[in-house]
C-alpha positions in Angstrom: 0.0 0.0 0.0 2.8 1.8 0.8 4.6 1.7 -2.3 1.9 2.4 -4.3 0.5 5.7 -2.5 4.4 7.2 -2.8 4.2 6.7 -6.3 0.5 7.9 -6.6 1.8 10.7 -4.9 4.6 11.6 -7.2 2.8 11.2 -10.4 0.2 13.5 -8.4 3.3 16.3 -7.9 3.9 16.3 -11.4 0.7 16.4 -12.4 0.5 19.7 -10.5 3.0 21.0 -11.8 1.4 20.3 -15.3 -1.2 22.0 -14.1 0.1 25.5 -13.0 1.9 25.5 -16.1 0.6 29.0 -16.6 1.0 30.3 -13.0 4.5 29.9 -13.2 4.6 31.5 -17.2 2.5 34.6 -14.9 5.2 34.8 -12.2 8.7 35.3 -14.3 6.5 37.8 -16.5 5.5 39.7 -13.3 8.5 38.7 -10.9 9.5 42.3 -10.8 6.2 43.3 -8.6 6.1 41.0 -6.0 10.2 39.8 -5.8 9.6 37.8 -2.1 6.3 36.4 -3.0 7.0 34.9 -6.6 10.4 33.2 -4.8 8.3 31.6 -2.4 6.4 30.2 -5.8 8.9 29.2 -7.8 10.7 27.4 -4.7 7.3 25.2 -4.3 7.1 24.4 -7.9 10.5 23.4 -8.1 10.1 21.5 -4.4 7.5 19.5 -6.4 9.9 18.4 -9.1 12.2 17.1 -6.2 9.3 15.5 -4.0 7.8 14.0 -7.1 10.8 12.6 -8.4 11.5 11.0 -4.6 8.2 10.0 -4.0 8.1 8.0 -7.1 11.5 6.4 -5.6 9.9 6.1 -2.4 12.7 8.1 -0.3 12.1 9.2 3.1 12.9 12.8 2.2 9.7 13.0 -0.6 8.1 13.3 2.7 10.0 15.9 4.7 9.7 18.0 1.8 6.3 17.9 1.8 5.8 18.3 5.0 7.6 21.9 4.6 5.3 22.4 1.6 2.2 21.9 3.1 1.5 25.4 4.6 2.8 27.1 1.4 0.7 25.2 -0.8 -2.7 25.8 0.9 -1.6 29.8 1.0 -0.5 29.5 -2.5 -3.3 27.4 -3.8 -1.0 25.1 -5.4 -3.0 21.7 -3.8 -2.5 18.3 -5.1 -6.0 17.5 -6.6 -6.4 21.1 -7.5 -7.0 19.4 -11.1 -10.5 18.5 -9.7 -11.0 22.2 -9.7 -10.7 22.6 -13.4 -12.3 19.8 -14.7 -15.8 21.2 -13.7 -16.9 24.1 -16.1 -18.6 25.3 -12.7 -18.6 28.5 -12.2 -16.6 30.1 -9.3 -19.5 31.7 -7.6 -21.5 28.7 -7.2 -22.2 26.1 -4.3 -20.7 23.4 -6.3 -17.9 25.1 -7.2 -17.4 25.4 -3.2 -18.5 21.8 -2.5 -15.5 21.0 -5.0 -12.8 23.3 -3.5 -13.5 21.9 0.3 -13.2 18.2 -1.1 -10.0 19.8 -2.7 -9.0 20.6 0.2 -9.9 18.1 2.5 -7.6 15.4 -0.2 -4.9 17.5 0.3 -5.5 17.3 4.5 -6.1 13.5 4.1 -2.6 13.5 1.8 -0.9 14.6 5.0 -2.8 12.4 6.8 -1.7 9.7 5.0 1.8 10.7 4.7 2.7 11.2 8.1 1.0 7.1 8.8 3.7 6.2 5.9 6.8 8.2 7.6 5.6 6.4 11.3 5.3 2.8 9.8 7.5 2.6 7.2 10.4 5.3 8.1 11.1 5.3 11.7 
């Protein structure tokens, strides 16, 4: 089970990374404005490459690293299973569209969850 929630969780990395493809295109074209704030950014996207890659490997460390990018990317809005969010043509105003964004959320609590039970079992 172990094995195949690290790699889940790696694929799930890049995946986001895929996904704010666009965010991070908008942040070097705007880096200028907001210096502190777009480094904080670019160092989570790039932390995702590395946690991605080591989750996939199943290293202690994809976990660690996580664990520091938790808090930056629910203030950032970079989640996990924020593709959820744009496969709905919902719009943003709507209930659903805030039924979606707390599951979103909650995943991403239940990913922590889950990954601190994996570092206790399995990394001691």
């Amino acid at each position: 089970m172990k094995h195949k929630l690290l790699v889940l969780f790696g694929i799930l990395d890049f995946l986001t990374v895929i996904q704010i493809y666009e965010l991070l295109k908008n942040i070097f074209n705007k880096f200028y404005y907001l210096p502190i704030i777009n480094t904080i950014e670019i160092t989570i996207i790039i932390s995702l490459l590395f946690s991605g890659t080591l989750s996939i490997l199943q290293k202690k460390k994809a976990l660690i690293i996580y664990y520091f990018q938790f808090p930056f990317k629910l203030a950032f809005m970079i989640l996990t299973f924020g593709f959820l969010l744009k496969l709905s043509i919902i719009p943003q105003e709507s209930i659903l569209f805030k039924i979606i964004l707390f599951t979103v959320f909650l995943l991403e609590f239940f990913r922590l969850i889950y990954s601190i039970l994996i570092h206790k079992k399995y990394y001691k």
